[in-house]
Backbone bond lengths (Angstrom), bond angles and torsions (degrees), N, CA, C in turn:
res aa  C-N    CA-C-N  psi(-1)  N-CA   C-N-CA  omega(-1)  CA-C   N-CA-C  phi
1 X - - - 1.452 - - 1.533 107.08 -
2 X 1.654 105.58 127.86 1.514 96.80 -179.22 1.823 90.95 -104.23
3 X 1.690 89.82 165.61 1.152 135.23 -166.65 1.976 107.45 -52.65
4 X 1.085 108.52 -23.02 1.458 123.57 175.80 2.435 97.74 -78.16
5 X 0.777 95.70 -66.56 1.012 125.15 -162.83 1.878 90.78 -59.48
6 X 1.619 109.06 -45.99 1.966 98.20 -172.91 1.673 86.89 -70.70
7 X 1.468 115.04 -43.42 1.523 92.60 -166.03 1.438 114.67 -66.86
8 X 1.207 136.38 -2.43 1.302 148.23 177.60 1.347 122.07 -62.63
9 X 1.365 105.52 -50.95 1.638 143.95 179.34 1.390 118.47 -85.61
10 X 1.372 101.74 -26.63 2.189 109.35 164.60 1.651 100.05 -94.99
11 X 1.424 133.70 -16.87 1.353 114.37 173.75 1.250 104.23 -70.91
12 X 1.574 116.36 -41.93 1.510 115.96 -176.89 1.118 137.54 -46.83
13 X 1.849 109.59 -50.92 1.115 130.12 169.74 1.459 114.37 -65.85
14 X 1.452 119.66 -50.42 1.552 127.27 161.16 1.701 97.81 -10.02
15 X 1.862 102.02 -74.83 1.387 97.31 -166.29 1.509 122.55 -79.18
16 X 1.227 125.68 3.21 1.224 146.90 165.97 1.469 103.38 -46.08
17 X 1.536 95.62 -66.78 1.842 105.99 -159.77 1.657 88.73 -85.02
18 X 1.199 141.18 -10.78 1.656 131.99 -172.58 1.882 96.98 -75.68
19 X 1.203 118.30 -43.84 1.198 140.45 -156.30 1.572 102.26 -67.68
20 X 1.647 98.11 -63.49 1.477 121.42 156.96 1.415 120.39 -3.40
21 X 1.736 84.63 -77.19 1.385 116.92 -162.28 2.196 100.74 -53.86
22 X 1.753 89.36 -38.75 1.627 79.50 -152.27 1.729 88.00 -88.19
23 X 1.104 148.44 -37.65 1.680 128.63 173.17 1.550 101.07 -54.32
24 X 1.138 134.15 -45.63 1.813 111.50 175.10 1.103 109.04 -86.53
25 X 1.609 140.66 28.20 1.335 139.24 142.28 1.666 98.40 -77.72
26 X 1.290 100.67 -63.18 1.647 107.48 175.38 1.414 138.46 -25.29
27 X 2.204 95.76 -60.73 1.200 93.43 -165.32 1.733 111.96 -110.35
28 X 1.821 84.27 -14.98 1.804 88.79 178.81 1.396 122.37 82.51
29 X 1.221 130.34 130.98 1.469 132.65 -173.09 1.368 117.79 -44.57
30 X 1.568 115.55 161.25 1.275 94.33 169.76 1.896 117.40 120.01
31 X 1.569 97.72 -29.38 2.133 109.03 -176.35 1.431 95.26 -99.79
32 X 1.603 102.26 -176.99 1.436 134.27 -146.14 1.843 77.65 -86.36
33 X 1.591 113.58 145.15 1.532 115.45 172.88 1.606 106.61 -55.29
34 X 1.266 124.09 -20.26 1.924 141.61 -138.14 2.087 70.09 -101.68
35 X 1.025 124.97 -54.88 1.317 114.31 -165.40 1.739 121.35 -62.58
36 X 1.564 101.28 -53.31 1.509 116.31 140.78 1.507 120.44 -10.81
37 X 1.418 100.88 -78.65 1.295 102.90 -172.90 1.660 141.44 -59.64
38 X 1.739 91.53 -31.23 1.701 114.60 -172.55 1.868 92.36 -71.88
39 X 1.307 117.04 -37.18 1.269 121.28 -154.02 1.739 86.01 -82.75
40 X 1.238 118.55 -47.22 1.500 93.72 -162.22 1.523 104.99 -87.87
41 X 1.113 140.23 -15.68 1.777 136.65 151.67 1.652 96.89 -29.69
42 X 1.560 108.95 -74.06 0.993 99.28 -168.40 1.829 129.19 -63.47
43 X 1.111 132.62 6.09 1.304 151.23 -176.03 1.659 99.13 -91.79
44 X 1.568 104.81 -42.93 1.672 102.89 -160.99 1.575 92.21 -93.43
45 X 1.049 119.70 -21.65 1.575 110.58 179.63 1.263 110.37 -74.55
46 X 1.347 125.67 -21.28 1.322 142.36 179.15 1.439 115.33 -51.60
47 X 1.945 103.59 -54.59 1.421 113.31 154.28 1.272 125.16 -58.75
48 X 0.909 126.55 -7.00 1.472 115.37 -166.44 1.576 124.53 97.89
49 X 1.136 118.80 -13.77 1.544 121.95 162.57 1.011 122.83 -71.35
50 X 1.792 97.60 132.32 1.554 93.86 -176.44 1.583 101.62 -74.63
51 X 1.818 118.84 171.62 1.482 134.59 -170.84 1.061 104.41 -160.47
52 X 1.459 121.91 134.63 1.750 137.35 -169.79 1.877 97.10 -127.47
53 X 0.931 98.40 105.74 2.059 104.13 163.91 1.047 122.12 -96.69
54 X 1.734 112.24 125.79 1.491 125.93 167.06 1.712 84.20 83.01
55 X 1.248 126.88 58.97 1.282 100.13 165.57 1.560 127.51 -114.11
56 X 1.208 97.44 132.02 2.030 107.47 -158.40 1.747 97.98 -61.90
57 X 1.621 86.85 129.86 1.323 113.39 172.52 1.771 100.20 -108.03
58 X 1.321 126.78 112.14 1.216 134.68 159.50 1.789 126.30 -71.59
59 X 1.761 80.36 127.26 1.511 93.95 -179.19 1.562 121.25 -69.16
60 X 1.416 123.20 131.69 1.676 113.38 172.64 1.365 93.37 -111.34
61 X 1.594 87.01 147.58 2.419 95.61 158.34 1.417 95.05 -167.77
62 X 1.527 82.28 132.98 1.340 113.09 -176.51 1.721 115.81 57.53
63 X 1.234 109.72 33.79 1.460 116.01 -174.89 1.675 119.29 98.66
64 X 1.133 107.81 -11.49 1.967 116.12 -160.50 1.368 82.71 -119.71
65 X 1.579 94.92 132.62 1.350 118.11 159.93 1.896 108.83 -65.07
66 X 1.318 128.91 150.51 1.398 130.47 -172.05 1.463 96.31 -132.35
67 X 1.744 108.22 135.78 1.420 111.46 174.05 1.665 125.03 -73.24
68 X 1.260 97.07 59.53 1.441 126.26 152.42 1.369 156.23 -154.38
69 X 1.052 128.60 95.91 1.596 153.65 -162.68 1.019 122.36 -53.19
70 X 1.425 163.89 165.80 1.490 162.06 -171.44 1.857 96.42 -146.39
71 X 0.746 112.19 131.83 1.370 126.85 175.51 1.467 131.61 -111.24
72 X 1.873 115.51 91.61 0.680 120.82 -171.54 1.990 125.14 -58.26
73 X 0.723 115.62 123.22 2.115 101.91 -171.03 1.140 102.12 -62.25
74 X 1.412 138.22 -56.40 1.759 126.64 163.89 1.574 130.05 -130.81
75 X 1.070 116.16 158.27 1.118 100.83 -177.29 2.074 111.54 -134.55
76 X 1.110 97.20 115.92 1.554 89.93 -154.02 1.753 112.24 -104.04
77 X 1.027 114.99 127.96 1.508 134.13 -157.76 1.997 101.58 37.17
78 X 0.793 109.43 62.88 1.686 123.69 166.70 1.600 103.25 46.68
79 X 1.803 113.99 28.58 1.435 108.18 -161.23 1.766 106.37 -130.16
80 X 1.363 101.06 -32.65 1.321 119.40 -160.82 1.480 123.13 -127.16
81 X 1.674 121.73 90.08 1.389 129.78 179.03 1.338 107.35 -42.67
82 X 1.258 120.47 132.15 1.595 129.15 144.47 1.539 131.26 -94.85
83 X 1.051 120.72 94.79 1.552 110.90 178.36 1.429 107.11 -98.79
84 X 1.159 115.16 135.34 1.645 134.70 -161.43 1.566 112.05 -119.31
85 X 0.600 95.30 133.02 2.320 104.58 -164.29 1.844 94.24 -147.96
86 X 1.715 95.94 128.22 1.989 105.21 146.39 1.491 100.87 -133.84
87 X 1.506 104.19 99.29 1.378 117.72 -153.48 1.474 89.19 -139.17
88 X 1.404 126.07 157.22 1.141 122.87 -164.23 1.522 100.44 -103.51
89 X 1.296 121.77 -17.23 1.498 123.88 169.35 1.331 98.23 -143.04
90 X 1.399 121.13 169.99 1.603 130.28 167.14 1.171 126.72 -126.04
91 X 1.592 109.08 97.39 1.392 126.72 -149.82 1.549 98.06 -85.49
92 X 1.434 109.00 147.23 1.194 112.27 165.93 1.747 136.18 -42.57
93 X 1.047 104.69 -18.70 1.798 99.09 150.31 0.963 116.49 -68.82
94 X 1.360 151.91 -27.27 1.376 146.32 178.61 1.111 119.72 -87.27
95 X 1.572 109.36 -3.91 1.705 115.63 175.46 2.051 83.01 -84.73
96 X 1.761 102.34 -60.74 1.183 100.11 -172.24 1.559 119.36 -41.51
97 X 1.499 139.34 -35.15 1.038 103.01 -149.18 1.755 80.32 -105.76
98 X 1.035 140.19 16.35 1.838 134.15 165.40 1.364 81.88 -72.75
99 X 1.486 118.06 -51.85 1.945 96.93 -159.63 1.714 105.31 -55.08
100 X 1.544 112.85 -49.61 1.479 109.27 -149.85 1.912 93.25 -65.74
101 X 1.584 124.97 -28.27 1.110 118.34 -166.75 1.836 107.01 -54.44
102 X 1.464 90.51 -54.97 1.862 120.05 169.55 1.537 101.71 -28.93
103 X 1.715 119.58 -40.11 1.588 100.78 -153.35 1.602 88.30 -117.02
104 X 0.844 123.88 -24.41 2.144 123.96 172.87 1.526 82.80 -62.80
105 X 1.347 128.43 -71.96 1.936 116.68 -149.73 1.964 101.83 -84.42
106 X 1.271 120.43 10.80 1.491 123.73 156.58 1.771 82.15 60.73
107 X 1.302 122.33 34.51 1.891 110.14 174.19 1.772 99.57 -105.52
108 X 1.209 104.46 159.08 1.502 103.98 -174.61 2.004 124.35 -106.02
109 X 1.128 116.54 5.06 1.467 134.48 -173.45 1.444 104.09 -148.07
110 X 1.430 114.82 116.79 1.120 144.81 179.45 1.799 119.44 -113.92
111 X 1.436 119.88 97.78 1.214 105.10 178.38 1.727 118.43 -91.61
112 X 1.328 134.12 155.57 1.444 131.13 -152.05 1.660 88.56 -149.70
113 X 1.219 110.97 102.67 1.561 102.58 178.00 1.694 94.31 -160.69
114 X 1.914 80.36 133.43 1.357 110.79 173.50 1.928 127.92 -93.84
115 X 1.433 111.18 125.37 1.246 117.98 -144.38 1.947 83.42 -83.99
116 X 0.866 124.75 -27.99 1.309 134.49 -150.57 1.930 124.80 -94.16
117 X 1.641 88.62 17.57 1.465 111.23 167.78 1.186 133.29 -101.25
118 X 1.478 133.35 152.56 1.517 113.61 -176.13 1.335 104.27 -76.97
119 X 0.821 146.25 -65.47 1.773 137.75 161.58 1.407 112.39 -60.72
120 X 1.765 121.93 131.12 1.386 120.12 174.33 1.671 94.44 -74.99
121 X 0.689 128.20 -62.50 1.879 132.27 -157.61 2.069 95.36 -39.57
122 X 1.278 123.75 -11.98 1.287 135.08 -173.54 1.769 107.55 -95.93
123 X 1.366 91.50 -18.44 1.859 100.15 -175.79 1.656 101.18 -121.30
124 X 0.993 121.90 39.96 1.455 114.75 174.65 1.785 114.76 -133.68
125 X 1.471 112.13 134.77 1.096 93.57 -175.59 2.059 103.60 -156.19
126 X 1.244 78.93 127.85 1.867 81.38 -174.42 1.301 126.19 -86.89
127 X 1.241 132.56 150.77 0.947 106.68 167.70 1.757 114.31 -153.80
128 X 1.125 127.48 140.31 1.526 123.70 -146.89 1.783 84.61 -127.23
129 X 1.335 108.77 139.18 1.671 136.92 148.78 1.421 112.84 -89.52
């Protein structure tokens, strides 16, 4: 990854977690992840980034696609995973499955943030390939 391209991917995320920050200023810990999500699409579209929801990540094995999909919660300017949790802790499967999303869609910045904390900056967590 060149140097054009990380700062590309930290402005994004920058506004990722700004956006974050202001729907759980808004709405406060505690709602459905589905509520989370509609609200902060609409925050980042606000800026001007484009955003794709629920978008199917296809499974391969052994070469064959399998009739079953993984569903990313956002996907922001075609660069940057969002995985979205109101979970009362964030257990290491949910670190695991941002990584496996990260290595099926070959993207390199993965954000992992939990709506369901009293401070967001306590539920956020990045993570780059």
């Amino acid at each position: 990854m060149n140097e054009n391209e990380l700062y590309a991917l930290n402005s994004i995320s920058g506004a990722i977690i700004d956006c974050s920050l202001h729907v759980h200023k808004e709405l406060g810990p505690g709602l459905l992840e589905s509520v989370y999500e509609v609200c902060l699409t609409k925050e980042l579209i606000a800026l001007g980034l484009g955003v794709k929801r629920q978008v199917a990540l296809p499974v391969v094995y052994k070469g064959e696609k399998i009739d079953i999909d993984f569903k990313i919660d956002l996907l922001v300017e075609d660069d940057v995973i969002v995985e979205l949790k109101s979970v009362e802790t964030i257990l290491p499967v949910h670190e695991a499955q941002l990584l496996t999303y990260l290595k099926l869609s070959e993207k390199k910045l993965g954000l992992l943030i939990n709506f369901n904390v009293k401070l967001l900056k306590d539920g956020i967590k990045r993570f780059v390939l």
